[in-house]
SERO-4910 file (N, C-alpha, C, O; in steps of 0.05 Angstrom, whole numbers):
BEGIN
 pado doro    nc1    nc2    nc3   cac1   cac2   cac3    cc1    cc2    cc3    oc1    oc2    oc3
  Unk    A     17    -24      0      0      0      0     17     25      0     33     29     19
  Unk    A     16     40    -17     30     69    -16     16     82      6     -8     83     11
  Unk    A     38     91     19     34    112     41     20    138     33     -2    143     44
  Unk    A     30    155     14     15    173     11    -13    172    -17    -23    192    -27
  Unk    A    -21    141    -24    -46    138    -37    -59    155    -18    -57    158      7
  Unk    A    -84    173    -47    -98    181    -43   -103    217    -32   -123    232    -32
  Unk    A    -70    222    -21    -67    249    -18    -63    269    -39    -46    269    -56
  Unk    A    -81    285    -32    -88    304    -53   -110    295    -78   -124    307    -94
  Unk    A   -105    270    -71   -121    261   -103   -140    274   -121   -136    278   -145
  Unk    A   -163    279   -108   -179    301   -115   -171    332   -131   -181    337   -153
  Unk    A   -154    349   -118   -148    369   -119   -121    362   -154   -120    373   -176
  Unk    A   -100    336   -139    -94    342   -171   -108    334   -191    -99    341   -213
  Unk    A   -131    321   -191   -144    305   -215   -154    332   -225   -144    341   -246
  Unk    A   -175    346   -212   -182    370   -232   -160    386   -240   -158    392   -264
  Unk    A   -139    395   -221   -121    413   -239   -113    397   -266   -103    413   -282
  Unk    A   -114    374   -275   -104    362   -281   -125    360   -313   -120    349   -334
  Unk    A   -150    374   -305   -171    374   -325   -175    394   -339   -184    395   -361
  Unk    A   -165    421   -319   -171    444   -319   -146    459   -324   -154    480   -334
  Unk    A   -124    461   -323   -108    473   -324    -82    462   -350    -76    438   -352
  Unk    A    -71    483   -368    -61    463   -388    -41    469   -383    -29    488   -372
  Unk    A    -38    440   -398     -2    428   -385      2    420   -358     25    412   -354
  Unk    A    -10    421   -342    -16    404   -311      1    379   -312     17    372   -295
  Unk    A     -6    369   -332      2    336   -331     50    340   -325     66    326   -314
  Unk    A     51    360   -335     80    365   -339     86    381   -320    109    391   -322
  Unk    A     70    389   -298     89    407   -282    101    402   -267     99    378   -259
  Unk    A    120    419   -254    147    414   -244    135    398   -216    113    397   -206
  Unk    A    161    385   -207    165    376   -182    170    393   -157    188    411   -157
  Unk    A    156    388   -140    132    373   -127    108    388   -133    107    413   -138
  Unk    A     84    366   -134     58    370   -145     37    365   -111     15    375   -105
  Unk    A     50    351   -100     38    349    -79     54    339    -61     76    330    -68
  Unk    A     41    336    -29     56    335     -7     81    313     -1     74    297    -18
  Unk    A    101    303      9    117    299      7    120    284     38    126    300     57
  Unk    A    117    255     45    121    230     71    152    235     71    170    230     54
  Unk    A    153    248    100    194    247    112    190    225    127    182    234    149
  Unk    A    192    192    129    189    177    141    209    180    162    231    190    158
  Unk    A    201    172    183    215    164    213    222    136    217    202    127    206
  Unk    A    233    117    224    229     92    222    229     84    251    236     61    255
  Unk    A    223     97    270    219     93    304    199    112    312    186    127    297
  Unk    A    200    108    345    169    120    349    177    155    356    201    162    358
  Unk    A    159    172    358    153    192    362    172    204    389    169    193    410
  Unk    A    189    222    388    194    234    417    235    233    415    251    244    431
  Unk    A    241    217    393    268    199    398    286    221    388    278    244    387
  Unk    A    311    213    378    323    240    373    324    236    332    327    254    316
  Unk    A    321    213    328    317    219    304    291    227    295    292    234    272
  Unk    A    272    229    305    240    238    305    247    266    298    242    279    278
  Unk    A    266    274    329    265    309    331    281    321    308    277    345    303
  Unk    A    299    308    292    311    320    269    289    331    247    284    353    237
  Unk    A    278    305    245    262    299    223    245    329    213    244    346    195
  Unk    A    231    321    246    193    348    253    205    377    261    193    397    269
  Unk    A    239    373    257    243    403    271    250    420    234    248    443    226
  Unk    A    257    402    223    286    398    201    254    399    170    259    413    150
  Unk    A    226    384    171    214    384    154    203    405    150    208    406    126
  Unk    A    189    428    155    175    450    154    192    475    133    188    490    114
  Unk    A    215    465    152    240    492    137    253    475    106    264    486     87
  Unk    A    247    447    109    262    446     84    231    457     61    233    468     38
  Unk    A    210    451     73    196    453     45    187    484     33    173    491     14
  Unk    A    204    501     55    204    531     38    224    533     13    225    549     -6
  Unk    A    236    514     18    261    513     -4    248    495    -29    261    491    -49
  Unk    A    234    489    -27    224    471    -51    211    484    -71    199    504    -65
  Unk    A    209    475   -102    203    497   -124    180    508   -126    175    529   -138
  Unk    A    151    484   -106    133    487   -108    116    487    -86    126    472    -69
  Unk    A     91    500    -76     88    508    -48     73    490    -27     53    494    -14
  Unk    A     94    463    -29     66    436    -20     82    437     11     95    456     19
  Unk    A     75    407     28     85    407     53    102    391     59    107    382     37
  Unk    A    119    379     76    134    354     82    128    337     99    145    330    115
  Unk    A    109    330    100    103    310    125    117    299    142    132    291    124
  Unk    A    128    291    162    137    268    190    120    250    183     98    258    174
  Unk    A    125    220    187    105    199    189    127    183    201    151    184    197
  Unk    A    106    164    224    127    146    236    120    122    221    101    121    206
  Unk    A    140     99    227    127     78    218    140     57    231    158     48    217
  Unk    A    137     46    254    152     34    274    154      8    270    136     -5    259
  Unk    A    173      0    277    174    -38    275    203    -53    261    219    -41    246
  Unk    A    207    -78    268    231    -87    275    253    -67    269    264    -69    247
  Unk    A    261    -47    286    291    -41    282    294    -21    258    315    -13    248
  Unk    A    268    -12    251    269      6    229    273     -1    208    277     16    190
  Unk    A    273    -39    199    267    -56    174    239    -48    162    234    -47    138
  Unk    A    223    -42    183    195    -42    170    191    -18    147    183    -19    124
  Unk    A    201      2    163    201     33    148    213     31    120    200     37    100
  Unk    A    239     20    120    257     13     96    237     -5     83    231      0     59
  Unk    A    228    -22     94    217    -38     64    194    -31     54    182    -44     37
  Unk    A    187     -6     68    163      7     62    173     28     41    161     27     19
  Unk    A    193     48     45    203     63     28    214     48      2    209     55    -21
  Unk    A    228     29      8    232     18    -20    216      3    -41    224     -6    -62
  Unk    A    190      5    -28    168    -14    -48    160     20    -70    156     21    -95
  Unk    A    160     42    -50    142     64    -62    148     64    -84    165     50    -93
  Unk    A    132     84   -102    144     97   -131    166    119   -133    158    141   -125
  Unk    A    189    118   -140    210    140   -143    205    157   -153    220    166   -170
  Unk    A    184    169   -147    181    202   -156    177    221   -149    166    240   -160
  Unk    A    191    216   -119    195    233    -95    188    249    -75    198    267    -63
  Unk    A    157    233    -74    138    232    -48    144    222    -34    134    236    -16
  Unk    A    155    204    -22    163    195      2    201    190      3    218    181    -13
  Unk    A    201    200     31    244    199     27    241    195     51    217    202     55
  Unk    A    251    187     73    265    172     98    287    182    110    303    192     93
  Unk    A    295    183    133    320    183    147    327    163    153    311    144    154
  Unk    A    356    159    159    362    123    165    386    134    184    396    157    184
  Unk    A    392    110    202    401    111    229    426     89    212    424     67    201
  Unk    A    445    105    217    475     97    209    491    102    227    488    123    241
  Unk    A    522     79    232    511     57    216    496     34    216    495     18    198
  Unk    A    479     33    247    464      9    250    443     -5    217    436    -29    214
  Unk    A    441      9    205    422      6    190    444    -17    155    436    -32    138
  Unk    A    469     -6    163    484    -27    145    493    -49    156    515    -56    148
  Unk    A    478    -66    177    487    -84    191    483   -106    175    499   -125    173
  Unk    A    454   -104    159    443   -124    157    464   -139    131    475   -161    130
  Unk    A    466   -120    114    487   -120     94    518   -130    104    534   -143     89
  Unk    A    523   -125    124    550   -130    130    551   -161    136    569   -176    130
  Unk    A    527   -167    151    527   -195    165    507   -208    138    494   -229    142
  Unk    A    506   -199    120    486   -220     99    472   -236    109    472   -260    112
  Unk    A    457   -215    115    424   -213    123    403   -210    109    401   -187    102
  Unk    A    386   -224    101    362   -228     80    346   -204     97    341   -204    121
  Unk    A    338   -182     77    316   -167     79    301   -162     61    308   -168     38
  Unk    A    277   -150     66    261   -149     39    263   -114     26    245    -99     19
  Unk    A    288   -112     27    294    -85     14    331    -95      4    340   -117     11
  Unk    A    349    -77    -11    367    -76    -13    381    -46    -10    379    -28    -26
  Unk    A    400    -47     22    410    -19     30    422     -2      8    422     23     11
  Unk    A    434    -15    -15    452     -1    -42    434      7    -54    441     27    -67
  Unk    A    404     -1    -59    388     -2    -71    374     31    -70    363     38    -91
  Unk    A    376     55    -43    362     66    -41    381    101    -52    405    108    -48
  Unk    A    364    113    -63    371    141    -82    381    157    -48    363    161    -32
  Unk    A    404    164    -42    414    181    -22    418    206    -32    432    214    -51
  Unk    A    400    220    -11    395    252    -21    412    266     -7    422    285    -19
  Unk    A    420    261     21    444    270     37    444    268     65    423    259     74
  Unk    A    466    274     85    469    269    106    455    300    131    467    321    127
  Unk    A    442    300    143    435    313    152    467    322    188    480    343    194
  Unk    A    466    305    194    483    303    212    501    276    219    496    254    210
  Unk    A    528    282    242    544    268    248    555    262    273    579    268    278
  Unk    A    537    249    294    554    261    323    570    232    338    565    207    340
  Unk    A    590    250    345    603    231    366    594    213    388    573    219    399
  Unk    A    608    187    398    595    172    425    611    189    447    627    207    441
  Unk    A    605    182    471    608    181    495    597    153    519    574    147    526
  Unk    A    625    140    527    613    120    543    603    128    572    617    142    587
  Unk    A    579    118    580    565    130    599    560    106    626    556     82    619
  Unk    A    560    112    651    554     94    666    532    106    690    521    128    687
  Unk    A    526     89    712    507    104    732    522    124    746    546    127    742
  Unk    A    510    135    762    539    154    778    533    141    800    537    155    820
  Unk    A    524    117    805    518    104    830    535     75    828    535     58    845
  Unk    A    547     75    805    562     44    796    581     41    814    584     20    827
  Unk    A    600     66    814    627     70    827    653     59    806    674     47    814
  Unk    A    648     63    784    659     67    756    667    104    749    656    125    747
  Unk    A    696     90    746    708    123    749    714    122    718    705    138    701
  Unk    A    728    105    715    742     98    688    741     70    672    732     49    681
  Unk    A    754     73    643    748     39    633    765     33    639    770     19    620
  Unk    A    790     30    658    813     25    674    781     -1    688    777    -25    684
  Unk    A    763     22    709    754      5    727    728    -16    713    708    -25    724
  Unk    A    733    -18    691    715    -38    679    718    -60    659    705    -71    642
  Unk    A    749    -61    670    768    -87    655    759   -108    679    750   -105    702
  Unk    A    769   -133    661    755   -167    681    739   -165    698    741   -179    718
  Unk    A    711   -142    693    684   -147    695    666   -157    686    664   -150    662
  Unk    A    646   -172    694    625   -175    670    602   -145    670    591   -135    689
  Unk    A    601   -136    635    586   -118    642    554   -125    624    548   -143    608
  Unk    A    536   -101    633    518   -115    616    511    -92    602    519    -71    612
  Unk    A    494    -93    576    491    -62    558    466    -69    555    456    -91    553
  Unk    A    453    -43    553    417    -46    541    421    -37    518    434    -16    518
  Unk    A    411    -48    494    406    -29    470    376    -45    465    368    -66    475
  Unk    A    364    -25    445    339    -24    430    339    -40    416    317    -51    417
  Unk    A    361    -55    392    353    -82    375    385    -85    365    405    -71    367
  Unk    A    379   -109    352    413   -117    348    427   -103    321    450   -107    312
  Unk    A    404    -84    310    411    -60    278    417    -41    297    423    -22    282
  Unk    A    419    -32    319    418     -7    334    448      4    323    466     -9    312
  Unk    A    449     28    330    478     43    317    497     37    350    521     33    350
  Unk    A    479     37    375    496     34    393    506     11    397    525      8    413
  Unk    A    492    -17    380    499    -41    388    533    -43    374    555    -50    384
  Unk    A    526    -37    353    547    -39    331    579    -22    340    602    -29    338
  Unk    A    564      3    351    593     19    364    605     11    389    626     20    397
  Unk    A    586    -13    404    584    -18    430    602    -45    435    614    -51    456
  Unk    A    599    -62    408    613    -96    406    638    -76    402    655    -75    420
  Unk    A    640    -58    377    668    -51    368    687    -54    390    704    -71    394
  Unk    A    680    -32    405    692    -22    431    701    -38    443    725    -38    450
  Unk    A    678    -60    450    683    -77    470    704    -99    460    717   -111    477
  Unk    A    706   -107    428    733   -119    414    753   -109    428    767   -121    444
  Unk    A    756    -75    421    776    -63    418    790    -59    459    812    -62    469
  Unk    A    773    -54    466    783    -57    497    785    -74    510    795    -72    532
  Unk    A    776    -98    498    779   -129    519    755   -124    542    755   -131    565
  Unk    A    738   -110    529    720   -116    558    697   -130    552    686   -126    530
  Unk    A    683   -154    575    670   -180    574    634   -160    577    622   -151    596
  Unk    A    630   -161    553    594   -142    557    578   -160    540    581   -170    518
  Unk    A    552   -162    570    535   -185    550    513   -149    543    510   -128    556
  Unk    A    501   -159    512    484   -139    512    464   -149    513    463   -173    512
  Unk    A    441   -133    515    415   -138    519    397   -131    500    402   -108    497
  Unk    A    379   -137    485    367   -123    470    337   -116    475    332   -129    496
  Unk    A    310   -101    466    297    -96    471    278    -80    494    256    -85    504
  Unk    A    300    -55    497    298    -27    509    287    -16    482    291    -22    459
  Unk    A    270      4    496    249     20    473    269     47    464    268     56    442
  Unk    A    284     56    481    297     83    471    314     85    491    315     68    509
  Unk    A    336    114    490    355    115    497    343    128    534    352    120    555
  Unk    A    323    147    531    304    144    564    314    118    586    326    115    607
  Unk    A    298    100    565    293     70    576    323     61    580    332     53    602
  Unk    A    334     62    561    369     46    569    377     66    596    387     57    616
  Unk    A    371     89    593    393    105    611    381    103    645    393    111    665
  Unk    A    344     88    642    333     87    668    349     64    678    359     66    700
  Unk    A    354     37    659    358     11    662    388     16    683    396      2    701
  Unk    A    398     35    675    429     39    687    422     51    714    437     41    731
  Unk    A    401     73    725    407     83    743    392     60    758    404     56    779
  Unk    A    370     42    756    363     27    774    378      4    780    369     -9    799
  Unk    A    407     -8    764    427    -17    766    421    -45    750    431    -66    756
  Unk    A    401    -40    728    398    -71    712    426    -81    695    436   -103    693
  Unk    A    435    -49    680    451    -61    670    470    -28    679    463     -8    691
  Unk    A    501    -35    664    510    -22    676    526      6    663    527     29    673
  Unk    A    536     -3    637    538     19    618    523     26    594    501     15    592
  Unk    A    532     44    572    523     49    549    540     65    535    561     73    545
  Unk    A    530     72    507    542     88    493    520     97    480    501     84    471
  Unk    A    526    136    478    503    149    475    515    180    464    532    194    474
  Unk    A    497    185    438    518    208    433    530    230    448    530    228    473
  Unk    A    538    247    440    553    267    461    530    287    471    538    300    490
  Unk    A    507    291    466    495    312    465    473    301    491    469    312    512
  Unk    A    461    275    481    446    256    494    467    254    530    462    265    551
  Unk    A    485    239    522    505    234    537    514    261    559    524    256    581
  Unk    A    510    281    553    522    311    569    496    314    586    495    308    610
  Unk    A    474    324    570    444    317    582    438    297    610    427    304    631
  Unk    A    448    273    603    434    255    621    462    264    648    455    264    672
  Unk    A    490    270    642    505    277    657    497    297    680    501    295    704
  Unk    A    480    322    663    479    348    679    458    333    700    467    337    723
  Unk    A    440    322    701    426    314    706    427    300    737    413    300    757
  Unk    A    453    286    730    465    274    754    461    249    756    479    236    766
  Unk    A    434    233    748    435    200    745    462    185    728    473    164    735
  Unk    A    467    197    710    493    184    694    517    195    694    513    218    701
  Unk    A    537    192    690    572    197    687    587    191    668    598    169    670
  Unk    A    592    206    649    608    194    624    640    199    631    649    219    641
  Unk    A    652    176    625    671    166    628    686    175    612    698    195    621
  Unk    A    691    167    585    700    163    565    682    180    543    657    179    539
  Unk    A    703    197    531    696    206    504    711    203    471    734    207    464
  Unk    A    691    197    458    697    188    427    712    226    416    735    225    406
  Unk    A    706    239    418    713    268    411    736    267    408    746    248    421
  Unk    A    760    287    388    782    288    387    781    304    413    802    299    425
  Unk    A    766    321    425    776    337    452    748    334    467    725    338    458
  Unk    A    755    327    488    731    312    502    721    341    517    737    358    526
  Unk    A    692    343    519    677    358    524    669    370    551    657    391    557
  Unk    A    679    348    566    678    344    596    704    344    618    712    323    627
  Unk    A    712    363    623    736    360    647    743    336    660    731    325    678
  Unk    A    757    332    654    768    306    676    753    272    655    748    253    670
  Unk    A    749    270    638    741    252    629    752    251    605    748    269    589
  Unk    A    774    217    600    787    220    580    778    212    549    757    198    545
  Unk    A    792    220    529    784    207    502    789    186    494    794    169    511
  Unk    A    788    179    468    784    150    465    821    147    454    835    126    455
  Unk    A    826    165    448    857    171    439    878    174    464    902    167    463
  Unk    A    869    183    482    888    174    511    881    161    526    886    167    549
  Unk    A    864    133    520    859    111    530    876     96    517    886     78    530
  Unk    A    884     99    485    903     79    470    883     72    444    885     50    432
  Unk    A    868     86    439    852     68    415    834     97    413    816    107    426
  Unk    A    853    105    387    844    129    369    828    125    356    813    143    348
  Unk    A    827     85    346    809     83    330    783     87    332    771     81    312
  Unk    A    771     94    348    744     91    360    737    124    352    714    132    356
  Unk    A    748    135    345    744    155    347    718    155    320    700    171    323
  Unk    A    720    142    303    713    141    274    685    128    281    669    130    262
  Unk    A    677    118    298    655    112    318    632    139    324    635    159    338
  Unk    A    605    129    305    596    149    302    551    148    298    539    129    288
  Unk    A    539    171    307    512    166    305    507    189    277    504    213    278
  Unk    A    508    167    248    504    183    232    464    193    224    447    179    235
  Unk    A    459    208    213    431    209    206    427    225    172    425    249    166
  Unk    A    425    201    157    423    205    132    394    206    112    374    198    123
  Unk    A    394    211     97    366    218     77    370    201     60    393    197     54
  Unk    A    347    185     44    349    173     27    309    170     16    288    169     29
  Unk    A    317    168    -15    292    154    -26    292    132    -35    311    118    -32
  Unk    A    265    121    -51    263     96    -61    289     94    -87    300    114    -97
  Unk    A    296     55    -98    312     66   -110    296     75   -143    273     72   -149
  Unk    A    318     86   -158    312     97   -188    289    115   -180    265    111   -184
  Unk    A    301    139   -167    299    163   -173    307    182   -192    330    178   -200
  Unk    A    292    207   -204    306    210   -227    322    225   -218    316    236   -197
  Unk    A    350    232   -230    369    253   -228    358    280   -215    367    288   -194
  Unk    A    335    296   -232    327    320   -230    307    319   -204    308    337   -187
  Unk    A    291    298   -204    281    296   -171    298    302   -148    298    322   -134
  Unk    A    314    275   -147    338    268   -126    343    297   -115    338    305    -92
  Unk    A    355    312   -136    373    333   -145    350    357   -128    362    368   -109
  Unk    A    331    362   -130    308    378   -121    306    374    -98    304    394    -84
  Unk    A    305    351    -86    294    345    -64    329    353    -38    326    365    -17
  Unk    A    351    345    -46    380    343    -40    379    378    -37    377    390    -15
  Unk    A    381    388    -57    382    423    -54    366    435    -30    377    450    -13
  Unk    A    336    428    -28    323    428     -2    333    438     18    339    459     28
  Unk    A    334    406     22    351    399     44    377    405     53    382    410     77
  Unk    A    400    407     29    418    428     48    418    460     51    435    472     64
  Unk    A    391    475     36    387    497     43    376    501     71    385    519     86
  Unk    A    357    484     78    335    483    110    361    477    130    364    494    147
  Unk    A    379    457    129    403    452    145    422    479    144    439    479    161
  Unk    A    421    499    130    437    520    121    424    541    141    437    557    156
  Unk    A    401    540    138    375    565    147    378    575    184    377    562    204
  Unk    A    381    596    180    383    611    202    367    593    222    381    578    236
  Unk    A    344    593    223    327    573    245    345    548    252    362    546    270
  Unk    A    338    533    235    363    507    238    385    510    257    387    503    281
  Unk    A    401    523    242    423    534    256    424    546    280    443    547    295
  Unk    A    394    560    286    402    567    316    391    555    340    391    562    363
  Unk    A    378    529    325    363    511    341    384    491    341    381    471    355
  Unk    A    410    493    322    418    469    324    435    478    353    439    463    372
  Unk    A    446    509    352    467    518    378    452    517    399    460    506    420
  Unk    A    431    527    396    418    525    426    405    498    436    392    502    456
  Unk    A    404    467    427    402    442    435    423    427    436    424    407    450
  Unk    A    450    438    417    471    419    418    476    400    393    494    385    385
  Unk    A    450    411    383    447    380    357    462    389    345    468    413    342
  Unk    A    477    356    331    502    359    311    486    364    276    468    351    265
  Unk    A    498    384    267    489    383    243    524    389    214    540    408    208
  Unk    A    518    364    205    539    359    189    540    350    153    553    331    143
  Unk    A    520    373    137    512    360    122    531    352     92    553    359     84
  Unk    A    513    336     82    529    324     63    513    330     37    489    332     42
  Unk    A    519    334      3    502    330    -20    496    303    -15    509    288     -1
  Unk    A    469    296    -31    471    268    -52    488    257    -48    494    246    -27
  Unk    A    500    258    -67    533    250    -92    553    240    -61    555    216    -55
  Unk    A    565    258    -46    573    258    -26    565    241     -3    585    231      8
  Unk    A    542    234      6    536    216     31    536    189     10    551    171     16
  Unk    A    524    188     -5    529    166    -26    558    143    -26    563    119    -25
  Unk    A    577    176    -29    608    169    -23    615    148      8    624    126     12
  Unk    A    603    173     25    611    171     55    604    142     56    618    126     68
  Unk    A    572    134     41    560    111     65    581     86     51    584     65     64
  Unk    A    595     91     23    611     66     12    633     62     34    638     40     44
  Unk    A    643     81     39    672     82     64    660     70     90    670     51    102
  Unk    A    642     79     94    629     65    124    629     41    116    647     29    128
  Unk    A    614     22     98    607      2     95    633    -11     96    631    -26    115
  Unk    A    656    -13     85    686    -18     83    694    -17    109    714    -30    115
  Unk    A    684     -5    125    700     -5    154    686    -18    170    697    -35    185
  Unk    A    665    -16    169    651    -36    190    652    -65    176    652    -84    191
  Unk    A    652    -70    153    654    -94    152    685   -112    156    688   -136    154
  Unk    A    701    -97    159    731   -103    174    720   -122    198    733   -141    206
  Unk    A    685   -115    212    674   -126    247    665   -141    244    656   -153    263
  Unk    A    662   -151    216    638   -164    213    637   -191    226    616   -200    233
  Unk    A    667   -208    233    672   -226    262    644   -221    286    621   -228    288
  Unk    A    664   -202    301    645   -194    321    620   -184    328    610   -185    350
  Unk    A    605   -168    294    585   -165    297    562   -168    297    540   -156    301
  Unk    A    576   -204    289    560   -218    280    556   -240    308    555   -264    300
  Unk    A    555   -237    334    563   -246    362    534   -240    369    526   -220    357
  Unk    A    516   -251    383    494   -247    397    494   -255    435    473   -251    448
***
């Protein structure tokens, strides 16, 4: 079932009777599904409903951008929803990278193909931060070697699961994870009531739940860590982590046309450009890092190459 069957229908059929040359006019003709692929409230939600309004002033023609959620396994559902649509650039998506190239890495049967989808661009790029209770008595990952630890994440496509095994390769530390926490709220309650015991959570998320005083970040992914007295991932001994990251990218169905893609891509890095944006992005913290088309296109090939270097461990339940 197409998501946006039946919108507008009415309204273009008569222009479409009544007005000549209708049948040929420019792109967009009508409103425009920014799919979500999780529920309402999350931080990819808030990109989406803060980030849709301003891109569609930038568009050639004076329609709307919708938010729509569409929740279910791990944000497979959304994807295989966007990729059935018609490419003609009513409906485009955000995707949660890199959890979302897992499936691909570990050759994983889905009923979509991740290469498959027209990338319009990257909206943002933020760093981790490892986080613990401030009631653990965890100062450092010094004090969380030959422990057993335990991690909550939301599903085994999550971006934190994937940054979370890395880590735990890369530091020798014994973490069983857990799956099926609803959001990063829920993981960060799971820690203060002492179910489980760390996480990794971007820097912005991560500073937040700090000021707060229930959590303590330890460890930061940042080339210069944000927080006094808490070291990076480069004077722990493993710079590599640094490349460890919560991307949030745009994409449509695939075989989009050039001049769509291209329409819809311009948008979007004008609204990410736009004074509003920009001063909502300083005054919340949100990372905004954008990318063309052509460009995140690039980026998500390099990601895919690196994470699948994990594909050993990532593939560990």
């Amino acid at each position: 079932m197409r998501i946006l069957r039946g919108l507008g229908a009415a309204v273009v059929a008569a222009a479409a009777m009544t007005l000549p040359g209708a049948g040929q006019a420019a792109f967009p003709e009508r409103d425009i599904a920014f799919i979500i692929p999780y529920s309402p409230g999350g931080g990819f939600d808030t990109y989406v409903r803060r980030i849709a309004p301003v891109m569609q002033r930038y568009l050639p023609n004076k329609v709307n951008v919708v938010p729509k959620n569409i929740v279910g396994t791990g944000g497979r559902r959304a994807l295989a929803t966007l990729y059935r649509e018609k490419p003609d650039g009513y409906a485009i998506s955000i995707f949660n990278m890199p959890g979302m190239l897992l499936d691909k890495i570990l050759g994983e049967k889905t009923a979509y193909d991740i290469d498959g989808f027209t990338w319009l661009g990257r909206l943002g790029s933020s760093k981790y931060a490892l986080a613990v209770s401030a009631k653990s008595g965890f100062a450092s990952v010094k004090d969380l070697k030959g422990k057993p630890l335990k991690y909550a994440i939301t599903n085994w496509n999550s971006g934190s699961y994937v940054a979370g095994r890395i880590m735990a390769e890369a530091m020798g530390l014994d973490i069983t994870f857990l799956p099926g926490y609803k959001g990063s709220s829920d993981v960060s309650l799971s820690m203060v009531r002492g179910d489980t015991h760390l996480s990794l959570f971007n820097s912005v998320s991560a500073g937040k739940w700090a000021e707060g005083g229930d959590l303590k970040n330890i460890l930061s992914f940042e080339p210069k860590s944000p927080w006094p007295g808490v070291s990076t991932a480069k004077e722990v001994g493993h710079p590599e982590l640094e490349v460890l990251t919560v991307d949030r990218y745009v994409g449509g169905p695939p075989g989009m046309k050039p001049d769509v893609a291209k329409t819809l891509s311009d948008a979007l890095l004008k609204a990410l450009a736009d004074k509003e944006i920009q001063d909502w992005a300083k005054k919340t913290g949100s990372s905004l890092d954008p990318l063309s088309g052509p460009k995140a296109a690039k980026e998500l090939g390099k990601l895919a190459k690196f994470y699948g270097k994990y594909k050993e461990p990532l593939a560990k339940r």
